[in-house]
N, C-alpha and C positions, 0 to 999 in steps of 0.2 A: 459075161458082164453081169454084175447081182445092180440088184435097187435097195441103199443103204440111205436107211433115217438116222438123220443124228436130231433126236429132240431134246428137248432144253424147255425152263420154263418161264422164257425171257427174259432172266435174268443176264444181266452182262458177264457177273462170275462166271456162271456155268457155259454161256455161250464161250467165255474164253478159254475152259477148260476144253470143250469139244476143238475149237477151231487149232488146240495147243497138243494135242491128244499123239502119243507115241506111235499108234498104228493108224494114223490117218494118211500117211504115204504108200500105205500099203492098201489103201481105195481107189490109187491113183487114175486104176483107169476105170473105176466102176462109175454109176449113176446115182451121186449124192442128191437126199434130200433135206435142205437143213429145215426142222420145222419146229415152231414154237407151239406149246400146249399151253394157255391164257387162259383165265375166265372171259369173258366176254366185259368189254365197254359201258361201262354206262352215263349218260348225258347228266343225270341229276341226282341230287340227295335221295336215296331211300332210306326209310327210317328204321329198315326191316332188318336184325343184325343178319340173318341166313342170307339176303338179299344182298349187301354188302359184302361178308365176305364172298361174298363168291361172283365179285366183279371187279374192276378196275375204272380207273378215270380214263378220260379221251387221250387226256395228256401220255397216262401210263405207254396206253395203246399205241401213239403215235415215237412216243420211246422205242419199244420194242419192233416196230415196224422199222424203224431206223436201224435197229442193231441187227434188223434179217438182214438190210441193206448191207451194211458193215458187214455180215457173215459173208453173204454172195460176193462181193467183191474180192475179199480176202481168199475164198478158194479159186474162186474165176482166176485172178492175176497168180492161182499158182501151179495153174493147168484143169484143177477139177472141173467135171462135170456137172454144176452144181443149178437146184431148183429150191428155191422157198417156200411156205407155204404157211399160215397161220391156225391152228386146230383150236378150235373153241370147247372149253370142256362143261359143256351143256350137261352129259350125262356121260355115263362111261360108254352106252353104247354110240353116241355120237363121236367120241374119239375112238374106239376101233373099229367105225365105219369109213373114218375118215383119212384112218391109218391103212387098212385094207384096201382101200383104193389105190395106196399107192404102191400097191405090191412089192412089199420088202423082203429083199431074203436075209436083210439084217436090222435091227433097231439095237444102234446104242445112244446111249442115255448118262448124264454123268450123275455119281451116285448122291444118297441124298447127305451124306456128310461136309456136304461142301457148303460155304460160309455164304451168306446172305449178305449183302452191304447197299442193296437199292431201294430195300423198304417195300417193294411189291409182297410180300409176306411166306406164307412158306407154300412149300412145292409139293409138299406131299400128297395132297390131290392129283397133280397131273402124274406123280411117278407113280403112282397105284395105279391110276388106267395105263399105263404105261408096261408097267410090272404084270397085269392082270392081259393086255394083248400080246405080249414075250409070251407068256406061259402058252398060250392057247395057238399061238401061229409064228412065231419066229424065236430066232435065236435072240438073246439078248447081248448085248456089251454093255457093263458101267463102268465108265471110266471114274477113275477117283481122283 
């Protein structure tokens, strides 16, 4: 039995490409974890542009915290073994401390060619730490 992450970067696209994904019946009996890689929340205006990008509204947060929900549902009622988790991308090494925890013998991730429609901005932040904890400790999958 492996421990598989499927991270995502809250985006509903890409969560729907994971939860839609060809070899995800072929996890059936393993130990999924679905996890989103987010900037972190913040309560108020900053005026700082580095500071902004690289956070989100409470709103956003509580968006995405809903579509973990939506996730875990969706493989729960289809037998997986499923756990959620939200990764904050503080730095790169706070996401592959926090990915390392959860002892993966596989991380897939869907790739970054995939179309944006939620206005959270782009992803390529989190598929670099993503890309960069594949290299150094597990296999990777992107799903397209």
């Amino acid at each position: 039995r492996q421990n598989i992450i499927l991270a995502f970067d809250g985006s509903p696209v890409r969560l729907d490409s994971l939860l839609s994904a060809e070899k995800l019946p072929t996890w059936q009996d393993d130990r999924l974890w679905l996890v989103a890689i987010i900037p972190r929340p913040v309560q108020a205006c900053v005026y700082e542009p580095d500071f902004f990008n690289s956070s989100i509204s409470i709103d956003a947060h509580e968006d995405i915290r809903a579509r973990l929900t939506q996730g875990h549902e969706h493989l729960s009622k289809r037998g997986f073994d499923v756990k959620v988790k939200i990764v904050y991308q503080d730095s790169e090494s706070t996401v592959t401390q926090a990915l390392q925890a959860l002892n993966p013998d596989l991380l897939v991730a869907v790739g970054q060619h995939a179309t944006r429609k939620d206005g959270l901005g782009s992803n390529r932040q989190a598929h670099r730490f993503l890309s960069m904890f594949a290299l150094s400790r597990v296999d990777l999958v992107e799903i397209r």
